[in-house]
N, CA, C and O atoms as CSV, one atom per row, in Angstrom:
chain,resi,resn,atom,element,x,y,z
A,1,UNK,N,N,118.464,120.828,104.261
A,1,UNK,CA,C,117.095,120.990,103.838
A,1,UNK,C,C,116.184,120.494,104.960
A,1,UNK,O,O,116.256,119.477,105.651
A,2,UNK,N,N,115.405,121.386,104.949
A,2,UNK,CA,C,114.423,121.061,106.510
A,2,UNK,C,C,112.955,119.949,105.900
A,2,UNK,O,O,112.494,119.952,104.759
A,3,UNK,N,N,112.520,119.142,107.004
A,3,UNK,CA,C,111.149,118.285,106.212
A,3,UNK,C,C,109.895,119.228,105.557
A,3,UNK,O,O,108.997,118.752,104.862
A,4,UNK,N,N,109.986,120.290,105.827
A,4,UNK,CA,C,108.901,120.946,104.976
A,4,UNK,C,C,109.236,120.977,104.089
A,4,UNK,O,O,108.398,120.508,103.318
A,5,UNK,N,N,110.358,121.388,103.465
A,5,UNK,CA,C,110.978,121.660,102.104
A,5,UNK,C,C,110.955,120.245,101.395
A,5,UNK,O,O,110.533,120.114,100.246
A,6,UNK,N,N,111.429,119.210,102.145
A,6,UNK,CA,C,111.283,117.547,101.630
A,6,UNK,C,C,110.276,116.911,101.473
A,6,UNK,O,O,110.340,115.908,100.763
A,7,UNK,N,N,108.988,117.301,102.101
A,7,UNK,CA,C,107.561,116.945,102.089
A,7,UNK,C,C,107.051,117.544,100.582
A,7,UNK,O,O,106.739,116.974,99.536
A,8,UNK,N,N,107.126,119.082,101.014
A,8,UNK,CA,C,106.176,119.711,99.999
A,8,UNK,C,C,107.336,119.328,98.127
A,8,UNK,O,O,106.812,119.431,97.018
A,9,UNK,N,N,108.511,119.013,98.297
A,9,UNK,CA,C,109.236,118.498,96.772
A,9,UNK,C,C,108.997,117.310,96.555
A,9,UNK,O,O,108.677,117.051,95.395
A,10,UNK,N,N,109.042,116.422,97.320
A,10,UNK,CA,C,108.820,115.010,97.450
A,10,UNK,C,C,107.453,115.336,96.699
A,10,UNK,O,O,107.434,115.102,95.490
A,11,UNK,N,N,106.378,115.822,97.262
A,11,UNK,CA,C,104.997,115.178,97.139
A,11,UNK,C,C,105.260,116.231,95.544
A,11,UNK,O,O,105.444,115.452,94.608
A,12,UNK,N,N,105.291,117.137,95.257
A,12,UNK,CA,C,105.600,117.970,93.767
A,12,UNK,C,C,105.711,117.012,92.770
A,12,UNK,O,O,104.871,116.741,91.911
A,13,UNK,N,N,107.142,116.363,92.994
A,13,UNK,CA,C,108.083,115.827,92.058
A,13,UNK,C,C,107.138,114.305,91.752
A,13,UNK,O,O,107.188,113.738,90.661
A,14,UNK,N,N,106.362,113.836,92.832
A,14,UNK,CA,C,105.626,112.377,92.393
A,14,UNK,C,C,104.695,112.830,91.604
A,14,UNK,O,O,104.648,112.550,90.406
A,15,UNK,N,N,103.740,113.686,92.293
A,15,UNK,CA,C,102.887,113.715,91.410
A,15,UNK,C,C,102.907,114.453,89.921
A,15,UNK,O,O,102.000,114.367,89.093
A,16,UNK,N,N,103.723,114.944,89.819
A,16,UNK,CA,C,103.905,115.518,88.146
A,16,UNK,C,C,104.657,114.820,87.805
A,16,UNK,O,O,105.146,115.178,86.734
A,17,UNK,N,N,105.287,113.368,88.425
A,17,UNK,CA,C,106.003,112.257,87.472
A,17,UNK,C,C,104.736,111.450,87.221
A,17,UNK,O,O,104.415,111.091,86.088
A,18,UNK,N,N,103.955,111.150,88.422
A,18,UNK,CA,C,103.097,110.026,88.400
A,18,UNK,C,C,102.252,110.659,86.839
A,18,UNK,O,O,102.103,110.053,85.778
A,19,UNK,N,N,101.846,111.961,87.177
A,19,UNK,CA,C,100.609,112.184,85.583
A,19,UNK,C,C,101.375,112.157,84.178
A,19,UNK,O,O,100.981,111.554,83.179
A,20,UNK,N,N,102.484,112.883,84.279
A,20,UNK,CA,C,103.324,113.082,82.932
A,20,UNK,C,C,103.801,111.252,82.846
A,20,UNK,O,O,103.535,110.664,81.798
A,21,UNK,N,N,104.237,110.761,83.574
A,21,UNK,CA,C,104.022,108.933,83.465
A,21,UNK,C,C,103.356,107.844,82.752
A,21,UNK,O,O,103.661,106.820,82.140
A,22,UNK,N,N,101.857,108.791,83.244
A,22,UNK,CA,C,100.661,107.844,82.854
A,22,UNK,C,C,100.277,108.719,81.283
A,22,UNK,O,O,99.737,108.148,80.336
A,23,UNK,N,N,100.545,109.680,81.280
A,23,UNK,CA,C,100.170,110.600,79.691
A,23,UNK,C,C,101.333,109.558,78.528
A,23,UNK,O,O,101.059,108.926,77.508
A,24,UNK,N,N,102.233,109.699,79.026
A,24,UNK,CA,C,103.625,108.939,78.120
A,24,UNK,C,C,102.608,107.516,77.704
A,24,UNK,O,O,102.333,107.190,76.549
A,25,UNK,N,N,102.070,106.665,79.189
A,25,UNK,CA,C,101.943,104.878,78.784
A,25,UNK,C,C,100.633,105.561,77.999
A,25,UNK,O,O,100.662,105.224,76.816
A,26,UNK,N,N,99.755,106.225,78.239
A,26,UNK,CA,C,98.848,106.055,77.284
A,26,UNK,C,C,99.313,106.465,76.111
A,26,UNK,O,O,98.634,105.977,75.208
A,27,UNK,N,N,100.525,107.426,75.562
A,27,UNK,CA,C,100.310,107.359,74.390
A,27,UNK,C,C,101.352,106.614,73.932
A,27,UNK,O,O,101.784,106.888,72.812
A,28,UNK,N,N,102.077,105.330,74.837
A,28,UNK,CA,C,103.238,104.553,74.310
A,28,UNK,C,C,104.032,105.250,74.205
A,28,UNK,O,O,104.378,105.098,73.034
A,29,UNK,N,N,104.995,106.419,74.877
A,29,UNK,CA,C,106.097,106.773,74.787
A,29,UNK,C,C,107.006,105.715,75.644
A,29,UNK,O,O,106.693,104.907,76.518
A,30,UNK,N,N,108.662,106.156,74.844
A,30,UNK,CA,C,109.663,105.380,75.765
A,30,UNK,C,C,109.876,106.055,76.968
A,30,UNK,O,O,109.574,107.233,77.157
A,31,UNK,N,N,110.577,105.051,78.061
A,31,UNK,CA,C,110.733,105.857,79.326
A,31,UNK,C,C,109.347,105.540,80.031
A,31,UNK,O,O,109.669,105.227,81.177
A,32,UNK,N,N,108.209,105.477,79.942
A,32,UNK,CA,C,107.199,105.380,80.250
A,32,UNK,C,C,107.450,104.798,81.807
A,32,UNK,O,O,107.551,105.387,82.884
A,33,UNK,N,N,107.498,103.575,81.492
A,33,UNK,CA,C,107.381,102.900,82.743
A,33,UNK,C,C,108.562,103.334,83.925
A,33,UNK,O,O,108.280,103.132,85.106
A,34,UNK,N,N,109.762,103.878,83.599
A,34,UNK,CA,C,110.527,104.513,84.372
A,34,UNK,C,C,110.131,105.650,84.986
A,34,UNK,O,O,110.540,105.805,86.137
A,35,UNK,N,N,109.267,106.694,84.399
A,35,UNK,CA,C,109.128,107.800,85.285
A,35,UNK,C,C,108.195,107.274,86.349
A,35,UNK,O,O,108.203,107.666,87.516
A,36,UNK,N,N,107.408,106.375,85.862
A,36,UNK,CA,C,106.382,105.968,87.203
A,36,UNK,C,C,107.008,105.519,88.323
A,36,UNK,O,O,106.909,105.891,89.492
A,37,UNK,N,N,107.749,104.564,87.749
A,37,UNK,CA,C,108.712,104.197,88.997
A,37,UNK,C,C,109.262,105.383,89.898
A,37,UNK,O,O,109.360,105.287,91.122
A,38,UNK,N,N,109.643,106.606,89.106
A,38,UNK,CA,C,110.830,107.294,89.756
A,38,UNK,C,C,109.432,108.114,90.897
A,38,UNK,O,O,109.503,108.476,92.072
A,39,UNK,N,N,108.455,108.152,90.062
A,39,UNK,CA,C,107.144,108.818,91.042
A,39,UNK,C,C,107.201,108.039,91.783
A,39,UNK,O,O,107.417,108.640,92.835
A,40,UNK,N,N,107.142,106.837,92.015
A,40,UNK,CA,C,106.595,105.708,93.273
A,40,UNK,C,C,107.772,106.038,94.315
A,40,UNK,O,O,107.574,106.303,95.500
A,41,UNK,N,N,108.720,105.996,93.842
A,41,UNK,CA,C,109.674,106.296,95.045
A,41,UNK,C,C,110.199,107.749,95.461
A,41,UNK,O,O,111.184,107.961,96.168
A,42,UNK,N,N,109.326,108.746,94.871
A,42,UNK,CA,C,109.498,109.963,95.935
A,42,UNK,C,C,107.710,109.744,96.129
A,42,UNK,O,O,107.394,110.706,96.830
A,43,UNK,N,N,107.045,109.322,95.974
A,43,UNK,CA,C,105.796,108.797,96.908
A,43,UNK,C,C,106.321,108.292,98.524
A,43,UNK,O,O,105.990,108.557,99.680
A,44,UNK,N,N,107.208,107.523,97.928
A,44,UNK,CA,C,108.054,106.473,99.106
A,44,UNK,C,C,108.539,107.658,100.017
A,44,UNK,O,O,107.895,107.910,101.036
A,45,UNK,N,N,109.620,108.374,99.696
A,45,UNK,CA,C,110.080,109.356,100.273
A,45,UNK,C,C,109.211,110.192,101.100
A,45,UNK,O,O,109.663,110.441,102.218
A,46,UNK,N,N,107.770,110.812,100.733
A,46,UNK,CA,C,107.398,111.735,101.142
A,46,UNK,C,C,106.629,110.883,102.277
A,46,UNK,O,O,106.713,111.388,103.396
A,47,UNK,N,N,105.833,109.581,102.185
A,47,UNK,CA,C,105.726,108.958,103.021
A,47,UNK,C,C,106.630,108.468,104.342
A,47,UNK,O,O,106.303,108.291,105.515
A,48,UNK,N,N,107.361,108.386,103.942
A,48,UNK,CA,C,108.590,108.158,105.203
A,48,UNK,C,C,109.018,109.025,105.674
A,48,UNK,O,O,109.617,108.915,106.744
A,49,UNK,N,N,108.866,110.218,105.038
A,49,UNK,CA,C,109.006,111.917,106.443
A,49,UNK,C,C,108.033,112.167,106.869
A,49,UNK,O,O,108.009,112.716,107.971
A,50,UNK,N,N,106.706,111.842,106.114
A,50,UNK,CA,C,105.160,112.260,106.924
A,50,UNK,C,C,104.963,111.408,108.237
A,50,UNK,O,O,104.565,111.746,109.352
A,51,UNK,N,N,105.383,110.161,107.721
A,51,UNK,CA,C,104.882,109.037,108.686
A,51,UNK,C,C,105.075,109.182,110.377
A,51,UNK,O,O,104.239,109.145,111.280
A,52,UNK,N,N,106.153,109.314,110.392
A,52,UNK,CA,C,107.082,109.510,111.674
A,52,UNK,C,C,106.647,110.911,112.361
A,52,UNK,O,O,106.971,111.164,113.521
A,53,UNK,N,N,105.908,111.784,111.581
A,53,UNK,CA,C,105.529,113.308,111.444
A,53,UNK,C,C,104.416,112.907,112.711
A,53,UNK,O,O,104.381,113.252,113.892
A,54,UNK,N,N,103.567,112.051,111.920
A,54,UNK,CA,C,102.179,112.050,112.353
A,54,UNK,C,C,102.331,111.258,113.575
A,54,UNK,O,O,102.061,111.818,114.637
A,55,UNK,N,N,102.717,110.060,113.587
A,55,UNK,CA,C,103.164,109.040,114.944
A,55,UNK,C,C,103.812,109.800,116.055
A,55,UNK,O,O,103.474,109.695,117.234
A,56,UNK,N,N,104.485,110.347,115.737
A,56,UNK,CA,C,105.391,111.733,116.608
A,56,UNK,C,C,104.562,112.231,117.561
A,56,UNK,O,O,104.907,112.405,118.730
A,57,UNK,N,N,103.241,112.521,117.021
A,57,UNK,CA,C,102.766,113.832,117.250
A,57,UNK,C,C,101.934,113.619,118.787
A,57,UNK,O,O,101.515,112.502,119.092
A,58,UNK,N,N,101.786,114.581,119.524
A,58,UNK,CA,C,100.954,114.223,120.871
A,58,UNK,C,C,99.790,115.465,120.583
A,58,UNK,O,O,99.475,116.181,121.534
A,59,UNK,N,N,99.288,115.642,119.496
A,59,UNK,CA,C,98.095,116.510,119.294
A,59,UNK,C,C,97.079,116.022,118.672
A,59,UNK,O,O,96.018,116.636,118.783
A,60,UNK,N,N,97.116,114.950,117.959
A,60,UNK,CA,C,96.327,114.294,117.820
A,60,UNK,C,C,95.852,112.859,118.224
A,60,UNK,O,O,96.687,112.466,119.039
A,61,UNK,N,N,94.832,111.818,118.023
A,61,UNK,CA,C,94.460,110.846,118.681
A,61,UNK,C,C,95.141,109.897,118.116
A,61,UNK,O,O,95.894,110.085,117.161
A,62,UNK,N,N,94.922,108.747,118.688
A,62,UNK,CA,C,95.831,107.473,117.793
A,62,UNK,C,C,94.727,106.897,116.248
A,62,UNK,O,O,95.176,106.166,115.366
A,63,UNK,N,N,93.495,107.367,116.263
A,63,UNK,CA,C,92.208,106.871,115.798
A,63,UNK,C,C,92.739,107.824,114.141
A,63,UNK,O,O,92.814,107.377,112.996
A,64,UNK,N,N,92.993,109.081,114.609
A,64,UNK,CA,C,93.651,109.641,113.581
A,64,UNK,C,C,94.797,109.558,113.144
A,64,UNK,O,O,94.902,109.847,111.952
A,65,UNK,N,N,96.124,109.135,113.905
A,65,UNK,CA,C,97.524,108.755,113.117
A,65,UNK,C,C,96.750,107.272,112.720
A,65,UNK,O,O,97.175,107.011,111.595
A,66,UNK,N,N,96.168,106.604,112.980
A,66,UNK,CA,C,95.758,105.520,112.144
A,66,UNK,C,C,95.133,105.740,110.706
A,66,UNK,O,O,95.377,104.987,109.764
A,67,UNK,N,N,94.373,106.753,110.634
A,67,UNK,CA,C,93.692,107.292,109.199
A,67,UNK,C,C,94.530,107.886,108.643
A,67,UNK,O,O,94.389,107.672,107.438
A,68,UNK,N,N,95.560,108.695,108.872
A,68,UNK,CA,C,96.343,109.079,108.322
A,68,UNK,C,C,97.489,108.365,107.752
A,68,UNK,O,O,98.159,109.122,107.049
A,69,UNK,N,N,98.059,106.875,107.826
A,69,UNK,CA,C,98.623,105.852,107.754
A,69,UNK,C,C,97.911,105.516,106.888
A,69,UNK,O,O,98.443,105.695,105.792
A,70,UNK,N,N,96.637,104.976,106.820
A,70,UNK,CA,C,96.007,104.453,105.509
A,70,UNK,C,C,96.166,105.031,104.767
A,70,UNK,O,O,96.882,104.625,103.851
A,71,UNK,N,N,95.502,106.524,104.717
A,71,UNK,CA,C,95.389,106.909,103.229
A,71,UNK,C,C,96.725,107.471,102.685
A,71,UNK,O,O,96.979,107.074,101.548
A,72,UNK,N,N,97.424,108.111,103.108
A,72,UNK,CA,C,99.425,107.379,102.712
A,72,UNK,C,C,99.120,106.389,102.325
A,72,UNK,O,O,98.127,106.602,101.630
A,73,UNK,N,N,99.363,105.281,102.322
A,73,UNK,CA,C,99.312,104.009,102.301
A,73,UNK,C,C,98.212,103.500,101.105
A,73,UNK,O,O,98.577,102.519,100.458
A,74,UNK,N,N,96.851,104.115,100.753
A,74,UNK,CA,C,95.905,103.767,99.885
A,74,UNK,C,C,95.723,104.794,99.055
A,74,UNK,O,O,95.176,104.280,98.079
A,75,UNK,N,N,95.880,106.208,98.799
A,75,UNK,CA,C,95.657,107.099,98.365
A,75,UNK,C,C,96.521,108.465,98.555
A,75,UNK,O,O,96.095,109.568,98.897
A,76,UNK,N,N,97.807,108.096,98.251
A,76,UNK,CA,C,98.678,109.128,98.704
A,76,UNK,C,C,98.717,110.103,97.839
A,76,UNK,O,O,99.846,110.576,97.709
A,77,UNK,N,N,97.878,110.594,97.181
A,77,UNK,CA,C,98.399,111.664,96.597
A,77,UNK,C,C,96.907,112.854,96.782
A,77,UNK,O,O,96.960,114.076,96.641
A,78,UNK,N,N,95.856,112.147,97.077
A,78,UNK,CA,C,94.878,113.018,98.025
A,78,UNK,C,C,95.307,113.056,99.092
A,78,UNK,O,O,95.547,114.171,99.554
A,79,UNK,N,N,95.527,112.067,99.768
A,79,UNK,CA,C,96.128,112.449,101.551
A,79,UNK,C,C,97.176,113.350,101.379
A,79,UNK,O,O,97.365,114.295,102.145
A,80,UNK,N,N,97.632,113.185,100.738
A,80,UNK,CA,C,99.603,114.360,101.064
A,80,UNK,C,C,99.088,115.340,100.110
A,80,UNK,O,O,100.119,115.511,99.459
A,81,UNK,N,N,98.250,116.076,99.589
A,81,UNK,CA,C,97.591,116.997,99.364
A,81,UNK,C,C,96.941,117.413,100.332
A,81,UNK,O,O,97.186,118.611,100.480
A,82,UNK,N,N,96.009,116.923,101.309
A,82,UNK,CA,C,95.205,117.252,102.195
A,82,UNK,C,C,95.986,117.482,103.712
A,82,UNK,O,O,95.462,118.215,104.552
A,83,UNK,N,N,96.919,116.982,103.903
A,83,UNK,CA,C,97.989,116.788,104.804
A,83,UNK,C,C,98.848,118.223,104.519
A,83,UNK,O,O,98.976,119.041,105.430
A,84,UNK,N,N,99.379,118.438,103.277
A,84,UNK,CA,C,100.430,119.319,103.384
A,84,UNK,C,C,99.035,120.827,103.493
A,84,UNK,O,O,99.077,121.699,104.362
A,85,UNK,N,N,98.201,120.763,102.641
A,85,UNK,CA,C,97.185,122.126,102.674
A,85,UNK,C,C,96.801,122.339,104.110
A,85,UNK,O,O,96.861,123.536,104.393
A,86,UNK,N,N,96.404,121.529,105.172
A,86,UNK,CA,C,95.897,121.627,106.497
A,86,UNK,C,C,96.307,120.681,107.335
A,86,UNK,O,O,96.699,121.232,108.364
A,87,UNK,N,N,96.434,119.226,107.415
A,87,UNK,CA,C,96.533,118.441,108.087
A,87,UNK,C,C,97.899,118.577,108.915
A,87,UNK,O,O,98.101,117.844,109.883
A,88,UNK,N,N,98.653,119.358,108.581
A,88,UNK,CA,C,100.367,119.258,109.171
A,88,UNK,C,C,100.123,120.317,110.130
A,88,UNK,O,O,100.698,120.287,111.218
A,89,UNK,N,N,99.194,121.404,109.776
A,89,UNK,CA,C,99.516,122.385,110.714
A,89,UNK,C,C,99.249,121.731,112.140
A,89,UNK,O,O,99.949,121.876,113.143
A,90,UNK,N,N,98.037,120.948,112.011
A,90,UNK,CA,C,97.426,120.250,113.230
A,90,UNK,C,C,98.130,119.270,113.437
A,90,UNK,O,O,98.280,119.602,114.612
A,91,UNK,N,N,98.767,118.257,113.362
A,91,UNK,CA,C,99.202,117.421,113.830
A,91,UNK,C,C,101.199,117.645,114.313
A,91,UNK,O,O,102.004,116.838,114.779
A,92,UNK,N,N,101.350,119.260,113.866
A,92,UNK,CA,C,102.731,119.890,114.406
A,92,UNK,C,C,102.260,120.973,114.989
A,92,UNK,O,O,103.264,121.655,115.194
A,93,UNK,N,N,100.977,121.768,115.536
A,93,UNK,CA,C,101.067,122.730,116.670
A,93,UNK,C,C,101.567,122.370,117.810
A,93,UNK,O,O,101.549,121.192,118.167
A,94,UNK,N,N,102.239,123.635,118.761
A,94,UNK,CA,C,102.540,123.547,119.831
A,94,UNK,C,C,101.453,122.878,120.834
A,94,UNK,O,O,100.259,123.164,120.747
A,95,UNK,N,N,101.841,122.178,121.569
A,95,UNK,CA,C,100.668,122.005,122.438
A,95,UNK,C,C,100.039,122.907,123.687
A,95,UNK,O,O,101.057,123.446,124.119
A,96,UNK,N,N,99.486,123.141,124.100
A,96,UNK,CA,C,98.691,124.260,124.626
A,96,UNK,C,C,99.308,124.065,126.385
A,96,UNK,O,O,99.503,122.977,126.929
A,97,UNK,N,N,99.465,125.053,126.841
A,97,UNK,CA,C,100.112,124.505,128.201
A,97,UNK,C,C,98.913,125.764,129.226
A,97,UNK,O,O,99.035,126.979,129.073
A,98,UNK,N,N,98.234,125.373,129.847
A,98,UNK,CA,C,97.141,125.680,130.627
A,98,UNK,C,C,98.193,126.259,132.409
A,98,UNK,O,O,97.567,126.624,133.404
């Protein structure tokens, strides 16, 4: 399985654990607190193939693999939305050879 395929399931599989998770604790179902967990750690996952993605990369600045580290890090499920829709193409193009 190639990291696109592991990025774009990873980030799938959290976030429709993370909401179906939080629907369960609000209405007190069992299991509750387990699916969140199981979301947090393909959060984990999809973070740890992006990460190395972005640090990797010689197309963008360091000012930006730094913003991109945070919001992983503070808001991963807008960033790896915004990352997998546009942000990957740019930070994995070829680089331009003049």
């Amino acid at each position: 399985m190639n990291k696109s395929a592991i990025l774009k399931i990873s980030f799938a599989v959290s976030l429709l654990c993370l909401l179906s998770g939080l629907v369960f604790k609000i209405l007190h179902y069992p299991l509750s607190e387990e699916i969140v967990v199981i979301s947090l750690l393909t959060a984990l996952v999809f973070i740890l193939v992006a990460l190395p993605e972005v640090w990797s990369s010689r197309n963008i600045h360091i000012s930006e693999k730094i913003m991109w580290t945070a919001g992983f890090l503070a808001m991963m499920g807008l960033t790896g939305l915004l990352y997998l829709a546009n942000g990957r193409k740019r930070v994995l193009r070829a680089p331009r050879s003049f």
